[in-house]
PLY file of the C-alpha trace (Angstrom):
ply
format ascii 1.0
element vertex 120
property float x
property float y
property float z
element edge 119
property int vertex1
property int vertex2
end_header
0.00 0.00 0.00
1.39 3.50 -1.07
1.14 5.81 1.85
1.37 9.54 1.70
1.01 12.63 4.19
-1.16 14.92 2.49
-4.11 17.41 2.40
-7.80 17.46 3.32
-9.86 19.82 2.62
-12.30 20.62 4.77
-14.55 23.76 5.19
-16.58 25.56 3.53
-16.24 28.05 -0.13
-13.61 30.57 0.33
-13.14 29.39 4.07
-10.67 26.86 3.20
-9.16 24.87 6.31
-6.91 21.85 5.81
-6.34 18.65 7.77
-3.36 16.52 7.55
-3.83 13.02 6.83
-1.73 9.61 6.32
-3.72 8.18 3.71
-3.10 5.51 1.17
-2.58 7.22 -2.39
-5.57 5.51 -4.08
-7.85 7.25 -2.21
-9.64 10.68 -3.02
-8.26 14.08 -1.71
-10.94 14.01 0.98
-11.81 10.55 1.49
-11.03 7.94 3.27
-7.62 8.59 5.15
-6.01 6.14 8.08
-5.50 8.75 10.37
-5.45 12.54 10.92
-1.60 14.35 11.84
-2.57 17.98 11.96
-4.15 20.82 10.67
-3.42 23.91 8.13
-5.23 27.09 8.67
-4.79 29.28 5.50
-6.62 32.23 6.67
-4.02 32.70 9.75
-1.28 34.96 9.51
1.83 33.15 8.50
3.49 34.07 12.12
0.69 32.30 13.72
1.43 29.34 15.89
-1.90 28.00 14.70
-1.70 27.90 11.19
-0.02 24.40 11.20
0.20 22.08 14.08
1.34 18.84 13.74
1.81 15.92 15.72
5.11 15.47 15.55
5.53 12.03 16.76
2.94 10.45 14.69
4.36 12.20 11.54
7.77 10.86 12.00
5.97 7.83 12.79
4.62 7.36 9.56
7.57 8.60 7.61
9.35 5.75 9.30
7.06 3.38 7.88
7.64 5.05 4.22
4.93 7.77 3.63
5.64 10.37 1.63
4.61 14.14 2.23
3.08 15.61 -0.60
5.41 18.97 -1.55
3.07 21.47 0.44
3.31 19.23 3.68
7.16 18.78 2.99
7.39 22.18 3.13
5.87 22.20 6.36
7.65 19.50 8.05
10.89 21.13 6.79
9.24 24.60 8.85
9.05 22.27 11.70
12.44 20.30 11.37
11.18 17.28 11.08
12.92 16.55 7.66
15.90 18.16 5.90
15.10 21.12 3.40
15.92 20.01 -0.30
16.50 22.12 -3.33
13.89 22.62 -5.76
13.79 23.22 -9.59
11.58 25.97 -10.10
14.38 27.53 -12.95
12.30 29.07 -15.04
9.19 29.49 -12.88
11.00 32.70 -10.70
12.21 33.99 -13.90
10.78 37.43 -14.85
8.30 37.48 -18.43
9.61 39.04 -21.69
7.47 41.98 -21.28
9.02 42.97 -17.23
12.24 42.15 -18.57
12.33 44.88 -21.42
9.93 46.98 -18.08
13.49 46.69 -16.14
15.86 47.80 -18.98
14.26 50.67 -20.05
13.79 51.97 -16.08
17.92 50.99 -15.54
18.47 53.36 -18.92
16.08 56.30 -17.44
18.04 55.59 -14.41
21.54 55.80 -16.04
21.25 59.07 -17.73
19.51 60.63 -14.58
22.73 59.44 -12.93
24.87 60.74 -15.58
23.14 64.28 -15.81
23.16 64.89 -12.36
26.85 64.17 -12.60
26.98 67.01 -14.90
0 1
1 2
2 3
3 4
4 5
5 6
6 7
7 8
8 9
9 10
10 11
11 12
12 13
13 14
14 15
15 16
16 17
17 18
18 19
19 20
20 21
21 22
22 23
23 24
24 25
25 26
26 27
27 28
28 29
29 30
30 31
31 32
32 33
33 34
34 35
35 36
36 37
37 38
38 39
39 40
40 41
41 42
42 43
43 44
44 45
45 46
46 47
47 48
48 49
49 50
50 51
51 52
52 53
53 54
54 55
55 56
56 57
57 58
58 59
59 60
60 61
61 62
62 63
63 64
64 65
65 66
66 67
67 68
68 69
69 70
70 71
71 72
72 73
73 74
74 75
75 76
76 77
77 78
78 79
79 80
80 81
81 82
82 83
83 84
84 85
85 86
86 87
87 88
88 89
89 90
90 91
91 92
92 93
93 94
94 95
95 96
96 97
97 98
98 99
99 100
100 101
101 102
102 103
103 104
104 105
105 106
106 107
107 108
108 109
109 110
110 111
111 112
112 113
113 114
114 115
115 116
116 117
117 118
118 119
């Protein structure tokens, strides 16, 4: 049986609130799950010490027995220090458009002959 740590959503429209679950992989985002690890609170500032709360013990519990966190929970377990931060391949995802890069020229150029008549 494939296991994973992931998300269920729970809530209702545009009140989104998460749980998360061990659940085997066949099963639907928000179905059946084997047991319930913690919750995820969107809505809460990102500071707050609610917005994800985990049990730790039953998380590394599960990991043990070979679950895998989806990437949104591995983020969070990395947050907690519960597994080691990895790099991620987002190369061209961070990368500005064509249209912001030609945005950014044109404002260095403005900026350049400010520069050089104030030096005058």
């Amino acid at each position: 049986m494939a296991m994973k740590i992931r998300l269920a959503r729970g809530g209702s429209k545009k009140r989104p609130h998460y749980a998360v679950v061990a659940a085997d992989s066949r099963m639907a985002r928000d179905g059946r799950f084997i047991e319930k690890l913690g919750t995820y609170n969107p809505l809460l500032a990102k500071d707050d010490e609610r917005r994800v709360v985990l049990n730790v013990e039953r998380v590394q519990y599960w990991l043990g027995q070979g679950a895998q966190p989806t990437d949104r929970v591995a983020r969070f377990l990395e947050t907690a220090g519960i597994v080691a931060k990895k790099e991620r391949a987002n190369l061209k995802k961070g990368e500005p458009g064509k249209k912001a890069k030609e945005r950014a020229e044109e404002k260095a150029a403005k900026a350049a002959e400010a520069a050089e008549a104030a030096a005058e």
